[in-house]
C-alpha positions, 0 to 999 in steps of 0.5 A: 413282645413275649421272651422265647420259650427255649422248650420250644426252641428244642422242638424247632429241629423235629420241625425242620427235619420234614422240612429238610428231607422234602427239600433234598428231595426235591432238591438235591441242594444240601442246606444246613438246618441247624445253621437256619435254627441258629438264625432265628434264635439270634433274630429273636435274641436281639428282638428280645434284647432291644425290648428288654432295653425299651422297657427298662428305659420305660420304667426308669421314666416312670420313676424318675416321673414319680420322685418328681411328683413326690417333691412336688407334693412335699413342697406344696404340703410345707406350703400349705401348713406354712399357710395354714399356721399364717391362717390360724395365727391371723385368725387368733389376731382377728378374734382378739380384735374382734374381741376388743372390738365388741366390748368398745361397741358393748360399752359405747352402746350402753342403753341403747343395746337395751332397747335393740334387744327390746325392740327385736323381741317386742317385733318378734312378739308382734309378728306373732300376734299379726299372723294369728290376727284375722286382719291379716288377711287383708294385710298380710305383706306387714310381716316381711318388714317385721321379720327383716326387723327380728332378723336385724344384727345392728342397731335399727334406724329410727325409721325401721323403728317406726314401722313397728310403732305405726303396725301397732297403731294401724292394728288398734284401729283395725280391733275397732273397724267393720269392714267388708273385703272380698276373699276365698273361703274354702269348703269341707270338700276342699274346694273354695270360692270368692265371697264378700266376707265382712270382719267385725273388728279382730272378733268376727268374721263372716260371710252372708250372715254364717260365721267363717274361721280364719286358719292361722297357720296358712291364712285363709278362710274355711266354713265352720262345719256347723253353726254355733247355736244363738247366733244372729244370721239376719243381724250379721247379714244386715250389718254386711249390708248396711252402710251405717246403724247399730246392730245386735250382733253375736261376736267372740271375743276369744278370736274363735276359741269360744266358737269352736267350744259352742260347735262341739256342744250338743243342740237340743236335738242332739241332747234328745238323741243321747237318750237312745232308744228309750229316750224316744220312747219317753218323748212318743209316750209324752206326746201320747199323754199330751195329746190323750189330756187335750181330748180329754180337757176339750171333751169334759169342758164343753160337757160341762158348758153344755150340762150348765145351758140355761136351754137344757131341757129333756129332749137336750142330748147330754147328761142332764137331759137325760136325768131330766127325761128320767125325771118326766118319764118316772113322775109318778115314782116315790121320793126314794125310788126316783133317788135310786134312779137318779144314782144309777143313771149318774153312775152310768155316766161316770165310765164315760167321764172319767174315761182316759182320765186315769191313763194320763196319771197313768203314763204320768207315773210310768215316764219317770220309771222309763227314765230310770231304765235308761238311767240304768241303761246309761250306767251299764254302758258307763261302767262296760266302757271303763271295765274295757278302755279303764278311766284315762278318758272320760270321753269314753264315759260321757256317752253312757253317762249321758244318756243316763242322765238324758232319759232321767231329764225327759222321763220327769219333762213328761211326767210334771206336765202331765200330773197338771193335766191330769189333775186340770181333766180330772177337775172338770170330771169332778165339777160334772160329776157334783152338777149332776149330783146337785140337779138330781138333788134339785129334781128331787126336791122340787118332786117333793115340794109338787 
């Protein structure tokens, strides 16, 4: 309840002076209002005080509620020092106990807390081993007893002992096992599928021939994304196959590390496409020349088989057929004008025995000069590359380096081959040329001798 405003108690009797008048008129009953006003304000008065006397009670209650709680708190606070000093005076006992109590154990111990220590790092060493061990797909559940032996804070019993002896044991036979088991093998898209996938002692493992990796980290197996060169796919998928025999087969004995190097080399045609743009063009010009010399060599070789007949006559159609009409046709020629005869038709015949002959020399010659401009080509890309990311990896550089060198290698692989075909072609024009130099000799003098 609110206290009375006594400014309103003032204005009480303006209120009750209409209140009054409309009473004597309607009334002619005289009463006092000021005897009504005195009423209520010792009504209200009263109220007031029995509120004041309510609240005042309250408060002491509370008071009296809150220095109960204050003496609770101070003796549950010197309790729980009193507990806390008892605690701590229990553990420093404990800890000197436990103190003494170690040293008894280290010194009753002796050699054998050695060999704990031992035995937990050799079974550390172990497990590590194991889980980047390919066998442990096939028996993955040896490390749990591995680990429970690492984690062990007391002296292990023979038997878990022998468990670390006996996984050793069975993993040096495995090193020597070729089994097949059945198992997935994830693919590049992240998929995976059951497959028999056959392991070739701790080395290999493989599936219908193609090499497959094992992944360590959560032991499973993945496709290679390429095949390393000189692998033996029919040797492995025979082996898979067989149930006894002795096969040839590829293996690596660094678990996989010399596999993945042999996948990042470059096969031959990835060599051939370091060389660029002119590296192709070295090859096309190769095989142009090749193919130039090979017509040349089959043309010239059996001209000359043909020229060499013992059938040739002057209705034959070849070159000596032809010196032989020139000789039946002019029979009546002197000695030198049939030799003046004989020359030019020989002369007419060397255009086309020679023809193309000097262009397999020649492509011999520009090959080489080709493989220099990539050379150059190379260097350019080389040099460009360290001026923008500088020389902290040579990655950057092998690309230009090697087309350098690619183009030098395919520009001399031309050149050589072709310098001996040449030389072969130009071997049988020569031959050609001197048999008919030597029959036109012959004609002659068999002429002069009639």
């Amino acid at each position: 309840m609110k206290l009375i405003n006594f400014k309103n108690l003032l204005l009480l009797p303006a209120l009750a002076l209409p209140i009054f008048l409309f009473s004597q008129e309607s009334d002619q009953e005289e009463v006092n209002p000021y005897e009504v006003l005195l009423d209520a304000i010792n009504k209200n008065a009263d109220v007031e005080k029995q509120f004041d006397i309510k609240r005042f009670n309250t408060i002491e209650a509370k008071v009296i509620e809150l220095r109960n709680i204050k003496i609770k708190l101070t003796n549950d606070l010197r309790a729980a020092e009193e507990l806390s000093d008892q605690l701590s005076a229990e553990f420093d006992d404990n800890e000197s106990q436990l103190s003494e109590l170690e040293e008894k154990l280290t010194l009753k111990l002796g050699n054998l807390g050695e060999m704990f220590g031992v035995v937990r790092q050799v079974a550390g060493q172990t497990k590590g081993e194991f889980e980047n061990s390919i066998s442990n797909l096939q028996f993955p559940e040896r490390n749990d007893a591995l680990q429970k032996l690492t984690e062990k804070r007391k002296l292990p019993s023979v038997e878990e002992i022998k468990v670390l002896w006996v996984e050793l044991i069975k993993e040096i036979k495995n090193s020597g096992d070729i089994v097949t088991f059945n198992s997935k093998v994830a693919n590049a898209d992240g998929s995976s599928e059951e497959a028999d996938v056959l392991r070739i002692g701790l080395f290999n493992l493989s599936t219908d021939g193609i090499l497959v990796k094992h992944i360590p980290e959560i032991n499973e197996i993945e496709n290679l994304p390429a095949q390393p060169s000189g692998v033996r796919k029919g040797a492995l998928r025979k082996l898979q196959n067989a149930d006894e025999g002795m096969f040839n087969v590829t293996i690596d004995p660094t678990r996989g590390s010399l596999i993945d190097k042999l996948i990042q080399a470059p096969s031959f045609f990835g060599r051939i496409n370091q060389g660029g743009l002119v590296g192709y063009f070295i090859i096309l010009l190769g095989l142009f020349g090749a193919a130039v010399a090979g017509e040349r060599i089959y043309v010239l070789r059996n001209t000359l088989q043909d020229i060499e007949a013992d059938n040739v006559n002057s209705s034959s159609d070849n070159y000596f057929g032809e010196l032989l009409k020139v000789a039946e046709d002019n029979s009546s020629l002197d000695f030198e004008s049939l030799q003046s005869m004989f020359d030019e038709k020989i002369q007419g015949f060397l255009p086309k025995i020679e023809s193309r002959v000097a262009l397999i020399k020649l492509i011999a010659t520009v090959a080489p000069l080709l493989g220099l401009l990539g050379t150059v080509i190379g260097m350019i890309a080389t040099f460009q590359s360290i001026q923008i990311f500088g020389t902290g990896d040579p990655k950057l550089m092998a690309g230009g380096i090697s087309q350098a060198l690619v183009t030098t290698m395919l520009g001399l692989i031309v050149a050589a081959p072709l310098l001996f075909l040449h030389s072969y072609a130009d071997s049988y024009a020569k031959k050609i040329t001197d048999f008919l130099d030597e029959k036109s000799s012959g004609l002659i003098s068999k002429r002069l001798k009639d």
